[in-house]
MARMARKOL-292258 format. One record per atom (N, C-alpha, C, CB): residue number from 1; residue in three letters; z, x, y. Coordinates in steps of 0.1 Angstrom, whole numbers, plus 5000, padded with zeros to 4 digits. Glycine has a CB too. Example, Ala and Ser with C-alpha at 12.3 -4.5 7.8 and 13.67 -1.06 7.14 Angstrom:
BEGIN
   seq   type     up   east   north
     1    ALA   5078   5132    4943
     1    ALA   5078   5123    4955
     1    ALA   5078   5132    4967
     1    ALA   5090   5113    4955
     2    SER   5071   5128    4978
     2    SER   5071   5137    4989
     2    SER   5079   5129    5000
     2    SER   5057   5141    4994
END
This chain:
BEGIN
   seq   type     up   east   north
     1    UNK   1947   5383    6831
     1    UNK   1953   5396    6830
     1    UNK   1968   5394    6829
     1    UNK   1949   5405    6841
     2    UNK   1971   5384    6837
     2    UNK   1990   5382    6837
     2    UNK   1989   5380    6823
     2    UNK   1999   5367    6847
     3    UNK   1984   5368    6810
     3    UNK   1990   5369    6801
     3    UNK   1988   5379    6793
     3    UNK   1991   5361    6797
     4    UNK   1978   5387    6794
     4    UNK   1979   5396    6785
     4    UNK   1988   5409    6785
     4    UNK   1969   5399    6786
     5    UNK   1993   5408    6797
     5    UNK   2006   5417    6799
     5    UNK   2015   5415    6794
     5    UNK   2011   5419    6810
     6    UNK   2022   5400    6797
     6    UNK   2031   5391    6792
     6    UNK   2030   5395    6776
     6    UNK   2025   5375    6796
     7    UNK   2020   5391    6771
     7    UNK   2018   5393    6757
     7    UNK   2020   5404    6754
     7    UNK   2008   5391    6751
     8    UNK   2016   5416    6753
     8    UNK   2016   5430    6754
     8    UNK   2033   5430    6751
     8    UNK   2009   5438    6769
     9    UNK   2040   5433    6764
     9    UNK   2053   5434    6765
     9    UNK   2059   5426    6759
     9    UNK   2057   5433    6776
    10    UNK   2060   5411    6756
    10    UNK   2066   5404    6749
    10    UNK   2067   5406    6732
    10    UNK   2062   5393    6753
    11    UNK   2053   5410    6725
    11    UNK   2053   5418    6716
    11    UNK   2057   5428    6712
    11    UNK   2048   5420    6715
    12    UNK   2062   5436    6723
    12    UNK   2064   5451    6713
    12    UNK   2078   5451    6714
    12    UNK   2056   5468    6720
    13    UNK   2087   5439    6726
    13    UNK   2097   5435    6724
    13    UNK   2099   5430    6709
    13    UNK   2100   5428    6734
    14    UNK   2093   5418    6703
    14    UNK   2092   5415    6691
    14    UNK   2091   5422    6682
    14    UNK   2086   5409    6689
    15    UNK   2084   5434    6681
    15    UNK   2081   5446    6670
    15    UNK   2092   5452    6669
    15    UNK   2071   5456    6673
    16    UNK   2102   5454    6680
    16    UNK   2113   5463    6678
    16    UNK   2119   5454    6670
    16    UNK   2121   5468    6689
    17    UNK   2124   5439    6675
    17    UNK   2134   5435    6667
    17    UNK   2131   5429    6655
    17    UNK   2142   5427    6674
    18    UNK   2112   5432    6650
    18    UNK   2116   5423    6637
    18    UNK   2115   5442    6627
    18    UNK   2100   5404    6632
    19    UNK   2113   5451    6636
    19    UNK   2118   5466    6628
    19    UNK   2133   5470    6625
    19    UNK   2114   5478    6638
    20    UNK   2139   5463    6634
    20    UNK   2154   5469    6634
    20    UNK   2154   5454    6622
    20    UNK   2168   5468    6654
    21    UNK   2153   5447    6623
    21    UNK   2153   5437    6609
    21    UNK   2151   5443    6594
    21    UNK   2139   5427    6611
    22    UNK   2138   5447    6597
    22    UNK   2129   5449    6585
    22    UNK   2138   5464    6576
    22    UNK   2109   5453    6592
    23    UNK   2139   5472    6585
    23    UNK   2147   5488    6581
    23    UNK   2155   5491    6584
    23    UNK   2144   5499    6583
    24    UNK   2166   5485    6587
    24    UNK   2182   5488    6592
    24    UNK   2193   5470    6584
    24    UNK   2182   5489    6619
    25    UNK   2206   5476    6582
    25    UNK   2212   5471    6580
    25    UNK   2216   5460    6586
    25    UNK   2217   5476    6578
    26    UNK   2211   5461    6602
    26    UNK   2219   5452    6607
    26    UNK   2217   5436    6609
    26    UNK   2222   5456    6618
    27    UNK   2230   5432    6611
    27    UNK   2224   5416    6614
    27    UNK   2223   5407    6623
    27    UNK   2229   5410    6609
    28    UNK   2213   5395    6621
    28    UNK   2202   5392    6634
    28    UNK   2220   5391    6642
    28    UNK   2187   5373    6632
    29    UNK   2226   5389    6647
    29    UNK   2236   5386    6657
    29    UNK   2235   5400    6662
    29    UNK   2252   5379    6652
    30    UNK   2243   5411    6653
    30    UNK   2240   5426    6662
    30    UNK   2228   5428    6668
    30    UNK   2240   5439    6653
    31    UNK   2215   5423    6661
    31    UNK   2205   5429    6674
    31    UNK   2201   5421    6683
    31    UNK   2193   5435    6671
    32    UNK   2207   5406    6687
    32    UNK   2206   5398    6695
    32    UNK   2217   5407    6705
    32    UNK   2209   5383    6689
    33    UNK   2227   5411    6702
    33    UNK   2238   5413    6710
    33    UNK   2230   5431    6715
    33    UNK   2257   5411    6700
    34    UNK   2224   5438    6712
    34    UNK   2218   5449    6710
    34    UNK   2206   5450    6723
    34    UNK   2213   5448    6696
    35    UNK   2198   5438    6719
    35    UNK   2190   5432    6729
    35    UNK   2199   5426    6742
    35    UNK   2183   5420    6722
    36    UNK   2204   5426    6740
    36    UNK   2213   5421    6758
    36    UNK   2214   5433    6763
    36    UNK   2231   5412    6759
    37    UNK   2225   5439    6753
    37    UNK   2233   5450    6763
    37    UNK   2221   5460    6766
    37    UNK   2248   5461    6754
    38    UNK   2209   5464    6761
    38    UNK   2194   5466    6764
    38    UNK   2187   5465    6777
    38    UNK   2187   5458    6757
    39    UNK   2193   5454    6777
    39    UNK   2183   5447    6789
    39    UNK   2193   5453    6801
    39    UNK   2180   5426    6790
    40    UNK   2208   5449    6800
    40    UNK   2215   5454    6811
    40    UNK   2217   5467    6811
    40    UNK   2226   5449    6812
    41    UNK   2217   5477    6801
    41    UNK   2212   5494    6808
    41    UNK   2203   5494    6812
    41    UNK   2210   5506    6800
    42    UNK   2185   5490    6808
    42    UNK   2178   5494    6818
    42    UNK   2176   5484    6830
    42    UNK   2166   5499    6813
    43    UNK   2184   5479    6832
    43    UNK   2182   5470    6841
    43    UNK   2197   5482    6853
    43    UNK   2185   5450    6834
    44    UNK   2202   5488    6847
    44    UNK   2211   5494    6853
    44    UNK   2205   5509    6856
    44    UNK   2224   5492    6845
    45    UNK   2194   5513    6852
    45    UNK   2191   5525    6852
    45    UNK   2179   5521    6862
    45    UNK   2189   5532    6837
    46    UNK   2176   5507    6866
    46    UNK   2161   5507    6871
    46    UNK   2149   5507    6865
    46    UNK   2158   5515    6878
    47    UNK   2149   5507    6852
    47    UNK   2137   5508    6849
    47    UNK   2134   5489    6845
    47    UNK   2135   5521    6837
    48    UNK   2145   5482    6843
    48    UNK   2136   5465    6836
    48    UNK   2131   5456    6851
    48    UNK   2152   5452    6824
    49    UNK   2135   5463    6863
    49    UNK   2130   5453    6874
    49    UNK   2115   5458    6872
    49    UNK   2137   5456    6892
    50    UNK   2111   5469    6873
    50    UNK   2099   5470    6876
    50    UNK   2086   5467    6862
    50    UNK   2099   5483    6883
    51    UNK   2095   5468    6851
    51    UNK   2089   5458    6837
    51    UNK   2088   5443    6841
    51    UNK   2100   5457    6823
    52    UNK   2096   5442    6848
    52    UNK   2098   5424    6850
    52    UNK   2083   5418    6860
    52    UNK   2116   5419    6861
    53    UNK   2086   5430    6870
    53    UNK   2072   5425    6883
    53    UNK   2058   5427    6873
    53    UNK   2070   5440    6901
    54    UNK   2058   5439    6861
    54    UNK   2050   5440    6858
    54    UNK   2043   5429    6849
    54    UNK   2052   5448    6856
    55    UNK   2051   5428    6844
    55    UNK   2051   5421    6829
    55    UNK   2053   5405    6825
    55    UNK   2063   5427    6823
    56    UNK   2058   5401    6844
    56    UNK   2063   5387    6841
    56    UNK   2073   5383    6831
    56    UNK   2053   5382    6838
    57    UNK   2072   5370    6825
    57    UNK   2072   5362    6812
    57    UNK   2074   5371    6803
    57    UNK   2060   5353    6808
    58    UNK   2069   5379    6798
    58    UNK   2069   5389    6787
    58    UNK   2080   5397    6788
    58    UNK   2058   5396    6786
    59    UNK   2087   5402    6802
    59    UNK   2097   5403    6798
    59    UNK   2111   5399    6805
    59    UNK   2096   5414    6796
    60    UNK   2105   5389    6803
    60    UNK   2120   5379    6813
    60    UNK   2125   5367    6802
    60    UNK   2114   5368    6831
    61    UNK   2115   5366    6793
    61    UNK   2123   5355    6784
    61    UNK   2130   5361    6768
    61    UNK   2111   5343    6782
    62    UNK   2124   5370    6761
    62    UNK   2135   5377    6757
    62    UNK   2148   5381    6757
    62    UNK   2134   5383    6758
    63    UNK   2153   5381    6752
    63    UNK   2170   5381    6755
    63    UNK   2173   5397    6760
    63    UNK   2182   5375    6738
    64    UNK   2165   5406    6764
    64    UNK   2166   5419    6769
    64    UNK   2165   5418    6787
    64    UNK   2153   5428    6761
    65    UNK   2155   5402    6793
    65    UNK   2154   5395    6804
    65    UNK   2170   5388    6806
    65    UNK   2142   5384    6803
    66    UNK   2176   5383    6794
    66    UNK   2187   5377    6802
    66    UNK   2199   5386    6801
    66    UNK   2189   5362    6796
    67    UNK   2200   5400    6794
    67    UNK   2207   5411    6797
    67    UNK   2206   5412    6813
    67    UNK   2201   5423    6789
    68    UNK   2189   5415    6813
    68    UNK   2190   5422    6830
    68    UNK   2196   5410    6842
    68    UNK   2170   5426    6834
    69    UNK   2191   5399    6837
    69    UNK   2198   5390    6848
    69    UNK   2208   5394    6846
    69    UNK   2198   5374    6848
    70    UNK   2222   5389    6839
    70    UNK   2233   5392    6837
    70    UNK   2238   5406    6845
    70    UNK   2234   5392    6824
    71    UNK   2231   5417    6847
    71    UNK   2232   5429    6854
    71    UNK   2233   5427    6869
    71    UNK   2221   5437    6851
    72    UNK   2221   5425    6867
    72    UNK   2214   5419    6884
    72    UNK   2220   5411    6891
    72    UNK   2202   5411    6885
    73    UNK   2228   5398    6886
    73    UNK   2242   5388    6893
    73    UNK   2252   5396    6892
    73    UNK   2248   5372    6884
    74    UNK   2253   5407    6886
    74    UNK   2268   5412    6885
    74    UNK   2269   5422    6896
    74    UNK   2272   5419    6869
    75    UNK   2259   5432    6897
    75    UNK   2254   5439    6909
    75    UNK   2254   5432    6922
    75    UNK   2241   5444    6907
    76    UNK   2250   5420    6927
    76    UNK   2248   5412    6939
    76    UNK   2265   5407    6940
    76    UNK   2235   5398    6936
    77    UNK   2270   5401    6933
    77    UNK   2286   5395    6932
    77    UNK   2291   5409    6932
    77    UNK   2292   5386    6916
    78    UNK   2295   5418    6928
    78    UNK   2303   5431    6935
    78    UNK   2297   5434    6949
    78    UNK   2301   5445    6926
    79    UNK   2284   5435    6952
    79    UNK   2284   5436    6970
    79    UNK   2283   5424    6977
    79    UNK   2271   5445    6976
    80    UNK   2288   5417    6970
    80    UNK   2294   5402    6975
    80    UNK   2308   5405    6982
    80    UNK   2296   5390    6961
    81    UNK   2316   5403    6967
    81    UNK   2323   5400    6968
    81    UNK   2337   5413    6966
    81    UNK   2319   5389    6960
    82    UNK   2333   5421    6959
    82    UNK   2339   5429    6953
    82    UNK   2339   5430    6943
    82    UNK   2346   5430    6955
    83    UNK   2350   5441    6939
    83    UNK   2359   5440    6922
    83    UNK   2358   5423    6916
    83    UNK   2381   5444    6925
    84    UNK   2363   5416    6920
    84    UNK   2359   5403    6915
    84    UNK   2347   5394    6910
    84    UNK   2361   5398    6923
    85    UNK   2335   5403    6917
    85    UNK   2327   5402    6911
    85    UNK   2316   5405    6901
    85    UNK   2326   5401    6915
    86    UNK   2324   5414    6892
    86    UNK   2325   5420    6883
    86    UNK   2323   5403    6868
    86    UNK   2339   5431    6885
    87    UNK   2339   5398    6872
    87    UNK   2338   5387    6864
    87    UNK   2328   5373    6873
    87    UNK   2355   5382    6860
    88    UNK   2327   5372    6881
    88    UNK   2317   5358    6887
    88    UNK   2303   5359    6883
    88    UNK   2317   5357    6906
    89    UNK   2301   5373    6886
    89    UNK   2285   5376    6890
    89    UNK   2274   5369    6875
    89    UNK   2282   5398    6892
    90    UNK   2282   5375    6866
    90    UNK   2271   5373    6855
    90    UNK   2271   5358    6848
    90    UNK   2274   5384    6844
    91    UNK   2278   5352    6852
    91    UNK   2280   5337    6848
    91    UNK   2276   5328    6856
    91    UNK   2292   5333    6845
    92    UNK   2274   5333    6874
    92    UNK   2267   5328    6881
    92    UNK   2254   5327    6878
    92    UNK   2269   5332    6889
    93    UNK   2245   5338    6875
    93    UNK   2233   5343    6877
    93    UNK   2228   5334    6860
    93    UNK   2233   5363    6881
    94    UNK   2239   5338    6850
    94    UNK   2235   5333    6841
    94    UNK   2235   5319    6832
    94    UNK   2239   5339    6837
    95    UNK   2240   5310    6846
    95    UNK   2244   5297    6846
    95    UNK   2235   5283    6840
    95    UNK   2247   5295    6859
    96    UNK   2220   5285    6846
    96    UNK   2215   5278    6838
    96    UNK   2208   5282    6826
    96    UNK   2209   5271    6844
    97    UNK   2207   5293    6825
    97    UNK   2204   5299    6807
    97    UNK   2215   5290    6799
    97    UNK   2209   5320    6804
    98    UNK   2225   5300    6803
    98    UNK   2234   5295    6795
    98    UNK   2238   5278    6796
    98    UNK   2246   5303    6798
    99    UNK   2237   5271    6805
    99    UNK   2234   5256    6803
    99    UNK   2227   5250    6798
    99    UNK   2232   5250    6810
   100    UNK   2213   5255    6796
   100    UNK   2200   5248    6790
   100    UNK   2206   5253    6769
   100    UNK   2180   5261    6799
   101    UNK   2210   5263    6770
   101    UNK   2213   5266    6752
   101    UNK   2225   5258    6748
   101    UNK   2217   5284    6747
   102    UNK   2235   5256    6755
   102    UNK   2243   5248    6752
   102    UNK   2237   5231    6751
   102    UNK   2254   5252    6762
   103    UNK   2232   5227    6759
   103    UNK   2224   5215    6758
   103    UNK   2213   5212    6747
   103    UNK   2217   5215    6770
   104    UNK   2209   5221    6750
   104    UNK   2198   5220    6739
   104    UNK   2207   5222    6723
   104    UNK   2186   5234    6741
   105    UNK   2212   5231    6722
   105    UNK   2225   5232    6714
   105    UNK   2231   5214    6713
   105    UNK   2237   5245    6723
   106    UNK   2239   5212    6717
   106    UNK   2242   5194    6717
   106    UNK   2231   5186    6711
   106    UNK   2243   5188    6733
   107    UNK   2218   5188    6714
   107    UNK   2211   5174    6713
   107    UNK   2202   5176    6697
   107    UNK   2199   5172    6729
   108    UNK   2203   5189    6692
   108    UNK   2200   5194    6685
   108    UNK   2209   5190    6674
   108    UNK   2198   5204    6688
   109    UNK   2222   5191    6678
   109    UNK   2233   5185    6666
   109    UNK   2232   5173    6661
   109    UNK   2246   5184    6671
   110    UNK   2227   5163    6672
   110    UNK   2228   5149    6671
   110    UNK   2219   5145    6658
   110    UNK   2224   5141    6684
   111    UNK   2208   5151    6657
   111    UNK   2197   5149    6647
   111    UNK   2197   5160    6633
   111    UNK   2183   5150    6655
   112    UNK   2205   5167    6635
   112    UNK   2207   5173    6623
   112    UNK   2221   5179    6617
   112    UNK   2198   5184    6624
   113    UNK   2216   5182    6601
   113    UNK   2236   5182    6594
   113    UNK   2237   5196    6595
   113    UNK   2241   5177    6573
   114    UNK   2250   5201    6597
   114    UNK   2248   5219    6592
   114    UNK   2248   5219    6577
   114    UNK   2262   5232    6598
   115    UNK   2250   5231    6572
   115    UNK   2246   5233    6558
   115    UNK   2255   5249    6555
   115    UNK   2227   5234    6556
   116    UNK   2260   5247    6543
   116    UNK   2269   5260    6540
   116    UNK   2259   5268    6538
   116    UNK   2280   5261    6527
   117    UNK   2263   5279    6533
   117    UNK   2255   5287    6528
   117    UNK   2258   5292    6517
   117    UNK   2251   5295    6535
END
């Protein structure tokens, strides 16, 4: 039953963004960036924690999951720390995301050319 939730949710995450694709102008970087700031309103409004318990995987690996982290370290570092943690929180929380894409990013280079377009 967990993956079918997973699935469920992780899909209709996918339906949105390959709709905002398919019938709107914008481009894949806007609704990557669209998808974050997403995840951190409802993650700020309360409603993506309790998608997350529900949903697992389905909605934590989407980039609407690493909005909400980014929220969620930024919220814990301000009643940390303070005002200061405004800038710590979300680079903390988002540290090895963002380490694993940059890596993977690197090793990825090694074996392939870029290409103009």
């Amino acid at each position: 039953m967990m993956f079918l939730k997973a699935f469920i949710i992780g899909g209709l995450i996918c339906i949105i963004g390959q709709t905002l694709i398919d019938y709107t102008k914008l481009t894949p970087g806007k609704i990557l960036v669209l998808f974050v700031i997403a995840g951190v309103v409802l993650s700020a409004v309360g409603v993506y924690e309790p998608l997350l318990k529900w949903a697992g995987c389905g909605a934590s690996v989407p980039l609407t999951g690493f909005g909400a982290l980014l929220a969620k370290g930024t919220r814990e570092a301000i009643q940390k720390d303070g005002l200061l943690g405004v800038l710590t929180g979300p680079l903390s929380s988002g540290a090895a995301g963002i380490m694993a894409a940059v890596l993977s990013g690197l090793v990825v280079s090694f074996f392939t050319k870029s290409k103009t377009k």
